[in-house]
C-alpha positions in Angstrom: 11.1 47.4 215.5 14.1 45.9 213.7 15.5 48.0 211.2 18.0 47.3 208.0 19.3 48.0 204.6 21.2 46.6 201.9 24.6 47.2 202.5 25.4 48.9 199.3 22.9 51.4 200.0 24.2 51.9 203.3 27.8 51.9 202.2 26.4 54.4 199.6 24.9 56.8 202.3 27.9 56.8 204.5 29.7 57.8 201.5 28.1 60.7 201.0 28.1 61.8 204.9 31.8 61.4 204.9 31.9 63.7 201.5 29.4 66.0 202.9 32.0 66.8 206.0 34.8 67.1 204.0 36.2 63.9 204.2 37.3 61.7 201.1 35.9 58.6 201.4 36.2 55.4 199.3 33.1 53.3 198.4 34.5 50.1 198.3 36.4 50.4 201.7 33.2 51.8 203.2 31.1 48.8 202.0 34.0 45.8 202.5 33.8 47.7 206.3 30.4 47.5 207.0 30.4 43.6 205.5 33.3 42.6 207.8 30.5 44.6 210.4 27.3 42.7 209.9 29.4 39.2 209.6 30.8 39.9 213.1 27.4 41.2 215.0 25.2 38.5 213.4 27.7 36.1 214.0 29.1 36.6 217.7 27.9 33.8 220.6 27.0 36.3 222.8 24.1 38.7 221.9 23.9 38.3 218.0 22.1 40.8 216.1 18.8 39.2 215.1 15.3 40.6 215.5 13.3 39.5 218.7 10.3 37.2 217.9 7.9 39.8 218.4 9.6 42.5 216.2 8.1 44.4 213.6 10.3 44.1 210.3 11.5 47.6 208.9 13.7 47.2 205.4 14.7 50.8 204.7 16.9 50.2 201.7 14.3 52.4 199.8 13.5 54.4 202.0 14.8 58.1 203.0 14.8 58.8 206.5 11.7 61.0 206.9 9.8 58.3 205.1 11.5 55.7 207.8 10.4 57.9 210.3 6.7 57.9 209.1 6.5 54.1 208.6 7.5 54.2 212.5 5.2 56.4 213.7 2.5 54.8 211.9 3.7 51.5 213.8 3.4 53.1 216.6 0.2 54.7 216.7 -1.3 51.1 215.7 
């Protein structure tokens, strides 16, 4: 299974971890971070981040994570 979001979303849901521990985060730093991020692991020669052949596609942008967790199990159990 080969899981991903939109990076805005996810920039958006690290946001609120970090304000949920305290912390004082800032969106756009969070979301330039996790561009710079992707870039690099999709892009490096050895052992890009790419889904194997075989995978099974997961976009979780909409998604909450017991709803992700459902649509896996579901997979699964297939």
């Amino acid at each position: 299974i080969f899981m991903w979001a939109d990076a805005k979303i996810r920039a958006r849901r690290r946001y609120k971890q970090i304000l949920k521990k305290g912390g004082k985060p800032r969106l756009s730093k969070i979301y330039n971070e996790i561009i710079k991020r992707d870039k690099n692991d999709l892009g490096r020669k050895i052992a890009p981040l790419k889904p194997a052949v075989n995978s099974v596609l997961l976009d979780t942008t909409y998604l909450d994570i017991e709803q992700s967790f459902n649509v896996i199990k579901n997979i699964i159990s297939d």
